[in-house]
N, C-alpha and C positions, 0 to 999 in steps of 0.2 A: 867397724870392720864390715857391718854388712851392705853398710854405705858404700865402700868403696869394692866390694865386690860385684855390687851389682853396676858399678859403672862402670868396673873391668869388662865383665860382661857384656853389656851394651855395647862398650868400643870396640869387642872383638868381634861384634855382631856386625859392625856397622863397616870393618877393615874386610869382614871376610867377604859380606855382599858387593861390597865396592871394589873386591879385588875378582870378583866372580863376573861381576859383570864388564870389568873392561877386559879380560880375557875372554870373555864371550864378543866382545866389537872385535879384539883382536882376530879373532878367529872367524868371523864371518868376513871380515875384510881382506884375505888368503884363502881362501877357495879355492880348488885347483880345478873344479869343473866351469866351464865357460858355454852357455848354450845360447846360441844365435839364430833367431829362425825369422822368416817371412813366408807369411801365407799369402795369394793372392786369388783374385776372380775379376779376368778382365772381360769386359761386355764391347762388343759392337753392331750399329745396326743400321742399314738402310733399306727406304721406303721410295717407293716412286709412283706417282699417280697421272696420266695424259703426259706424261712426260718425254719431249721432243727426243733428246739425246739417248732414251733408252735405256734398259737397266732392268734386274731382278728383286724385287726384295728379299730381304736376306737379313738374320739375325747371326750371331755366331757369341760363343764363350770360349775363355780359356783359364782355369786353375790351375794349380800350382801350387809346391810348397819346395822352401829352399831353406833343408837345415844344416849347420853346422855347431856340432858336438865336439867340443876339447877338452882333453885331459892334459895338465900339464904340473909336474911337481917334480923339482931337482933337473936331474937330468932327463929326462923320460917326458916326452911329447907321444900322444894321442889323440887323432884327431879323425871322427867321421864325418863325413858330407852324404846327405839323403836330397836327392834333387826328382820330383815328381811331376811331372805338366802333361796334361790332356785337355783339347780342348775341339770342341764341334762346330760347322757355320750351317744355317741351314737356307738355302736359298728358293724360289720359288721357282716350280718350274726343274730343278736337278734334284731336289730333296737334301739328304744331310749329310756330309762329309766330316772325315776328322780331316783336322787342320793342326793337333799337334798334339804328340804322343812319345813322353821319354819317363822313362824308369834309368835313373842314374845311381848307383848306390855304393863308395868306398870308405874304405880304412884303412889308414897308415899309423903307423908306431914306429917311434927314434928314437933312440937312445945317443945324445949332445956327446960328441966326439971333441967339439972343438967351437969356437963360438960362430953360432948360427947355423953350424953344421950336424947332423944325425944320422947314422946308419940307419937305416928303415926297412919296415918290411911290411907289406899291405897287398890288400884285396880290391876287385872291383868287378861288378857287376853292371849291364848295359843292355835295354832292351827296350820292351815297348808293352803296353798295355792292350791293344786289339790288332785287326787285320788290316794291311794295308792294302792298296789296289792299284793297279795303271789306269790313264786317263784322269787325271787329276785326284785321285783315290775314289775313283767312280767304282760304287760296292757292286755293281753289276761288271764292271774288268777283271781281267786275270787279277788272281790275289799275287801277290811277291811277298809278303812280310806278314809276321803274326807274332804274339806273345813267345820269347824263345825263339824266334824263326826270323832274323837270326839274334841269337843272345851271345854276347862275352863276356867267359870271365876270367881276368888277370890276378897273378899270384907269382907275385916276384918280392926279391931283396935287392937293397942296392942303397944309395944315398940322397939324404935330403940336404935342401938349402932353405932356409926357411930366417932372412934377418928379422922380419918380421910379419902382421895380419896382413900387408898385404902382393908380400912376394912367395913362393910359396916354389920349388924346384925341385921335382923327384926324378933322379936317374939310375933307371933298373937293372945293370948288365946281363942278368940273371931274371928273367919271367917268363914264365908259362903262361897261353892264351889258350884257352877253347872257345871253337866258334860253335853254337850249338842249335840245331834247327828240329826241334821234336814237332811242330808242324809235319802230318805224312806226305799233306800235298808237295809239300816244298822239299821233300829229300830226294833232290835231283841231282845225278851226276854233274858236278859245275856252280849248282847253287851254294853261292857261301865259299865256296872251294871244295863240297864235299867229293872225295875221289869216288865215289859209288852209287848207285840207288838204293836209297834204303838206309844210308849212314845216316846218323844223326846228330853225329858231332866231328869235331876236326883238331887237332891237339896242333898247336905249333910253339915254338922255343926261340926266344929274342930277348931283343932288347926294346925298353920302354923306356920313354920320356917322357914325363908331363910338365908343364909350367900354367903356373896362375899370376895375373898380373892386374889390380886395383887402382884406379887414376882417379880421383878427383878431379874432372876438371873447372868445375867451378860450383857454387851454393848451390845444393840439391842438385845437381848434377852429376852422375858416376859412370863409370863407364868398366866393365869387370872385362876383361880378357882372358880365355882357357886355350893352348893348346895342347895335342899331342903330337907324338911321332912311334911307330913299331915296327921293327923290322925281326921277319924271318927267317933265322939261322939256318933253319934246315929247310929249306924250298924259296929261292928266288929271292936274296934277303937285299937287291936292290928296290923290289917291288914296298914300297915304303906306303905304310897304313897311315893317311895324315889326318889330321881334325884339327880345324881352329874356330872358337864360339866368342862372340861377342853380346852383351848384356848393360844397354845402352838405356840408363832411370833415370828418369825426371820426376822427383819430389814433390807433390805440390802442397801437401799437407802431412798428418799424422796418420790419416786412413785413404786418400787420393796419389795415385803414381802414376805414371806410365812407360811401359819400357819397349823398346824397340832392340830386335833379336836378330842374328846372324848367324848359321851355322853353315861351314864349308865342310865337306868331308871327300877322300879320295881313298878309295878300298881296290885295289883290285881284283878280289874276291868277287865282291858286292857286283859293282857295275865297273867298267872302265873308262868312264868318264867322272869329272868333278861333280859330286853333289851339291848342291845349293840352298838352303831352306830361310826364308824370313820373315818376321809376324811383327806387325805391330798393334796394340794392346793398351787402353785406356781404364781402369775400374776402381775398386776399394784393394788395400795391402795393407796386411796389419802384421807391423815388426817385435817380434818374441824375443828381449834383452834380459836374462834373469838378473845382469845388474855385477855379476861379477866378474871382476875386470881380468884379462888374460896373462897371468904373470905380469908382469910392468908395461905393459905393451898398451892398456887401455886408451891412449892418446890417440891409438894408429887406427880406432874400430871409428872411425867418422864417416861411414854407411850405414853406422845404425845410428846416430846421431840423428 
């Protein structure tokens, strides 16, 4: 009897650990958090010595970090993007310039109405980290731009499209924009669109689009696409707010990339001409995969592959 107790015993010891730990695989393998990130630090440099053609020496950097954070379980999608890049060149002869400066920071939430489809409703934030300048951001020119000056921030509801990681459609009928400039130099009648001296911010009510769009087009090659589009319901809602960025990687190892960058912007607040801006950038990138896969979608993440 006590034979056979004790090897009662034992099998139930050995059913319960083995039943404990494949519900522990189970369960790490359904995760509903998904975190994606890439740090980078790109370097570039040139030297010139008696040299015919002429030239400055010049060093220059540029970091960055591009998170995206998902929550995904049943119906219910959450998903934030943290996007951070500053970078300096310093040349001989002009001294040091920034050459790129963005504080990008949103959150959306859906709740799946229908397949691929989400009501949503989310936040975004859009600025910069130092003071910008005219004459090629020469710090001794007129300043135009500084931390907040100008800042936006969006705060609408509306619908998402999302079939999958790398298509991604939010349309807002319903958002709120403040444009907000707490810089005092810059609280100019005109600046930003503000109606007054002295204002510091500007409320306007529209409608918002964004789209994201992901292409492979070939082995370590990608190419990310972002635009938007906003218009103003209550002042001049032809005058249409556009932005379109491109994010253009070449792979070349696990810690070696390189990307080549495009940002067009058209405000007529801001300036009324099209903005232009584009960098290219060779250094170390190290990609942050915690490994859990996105809902079923894990097939589609081959950017961090």
């Amino acid at each position: 009897m006590k034979k056979f107790l004790l090897i009662l015993s034992f099998s139930i010891g050995i059913f319960t650990s083995a039943q404990v730990e494949k519900d522990t695989v189970v369960t790490d393998t359904i995760r509903h958090w998904s975190v994606l990130g890439k740090n980078s630090l790109m370097l570039n440099q040139a030297a010139f010595s008696n040299w015919v053609g002429g030239g400055g020496n010049n060093i220059g950097w540029l970091a960055g970090i591009n998170y995206n954070i998902t929550y995904e379980k049943g119906k219910d999608l959450w998903e934030n993007i943290i996007i951070l890049d500053y970078g300096q060149n310093n040349t001989k002869g002009l001294g040091t310039r920034k050459t790129q400066d963005v504080i990008n920071i949103s959150t959306n939430y859906g709740r799946q109405f229908s397949k691929s489809w989400y009501f949503s409703l989310g936040a975004g934030l859009q600025t910069q980290f130092s003071a910008g300048y005219e004459d090629g951001n020469n710090p001794q020119a007129k300043k135009i731009s500084n931390f907040m000056a100008p800042g936006y921030l969006n705060v609408g509801m509306g619908i998402t499209y999302r079939p999958n990681d790398n298509i991604n459609v939010t349309l807002r009928p319903v958002n709120a924009r403040w444009a907000f400039v707490l810089d005092k130099d810059l609280q100019l009648a005109g600046n930003y669109g503000l109606k007054e001296d002295g204002d510091s911010s500007l409320l306007q009510f529209g409608f918002l689009g964004t789209a994201l769009y992901k292409v492979k087009i070939m082995e370590n090659v990608n190419l990310t696409n972002s635009a938007s589009v906003f218009s103003n319901y209550l002042d001049h809602p032809e005058r249409l707010v556009l932005a379109y960025g491109a994010i253009l990687n070449f792979k070349v190892n696990k810690f070696i990339s390189s990307n080549i960058t495009l940002d067009v912007l058209y405000d007529h607040n801001q300036l009324q001409k099209t903005q232009l801006k584009q960098t290219l950038g060779i250094g170390f990138a190290y990609t942050l995969d915690n490994g859990v896969k996105r809902s079923d979608r894990k097939d589609s993440q081959w950017w961090n592959k």
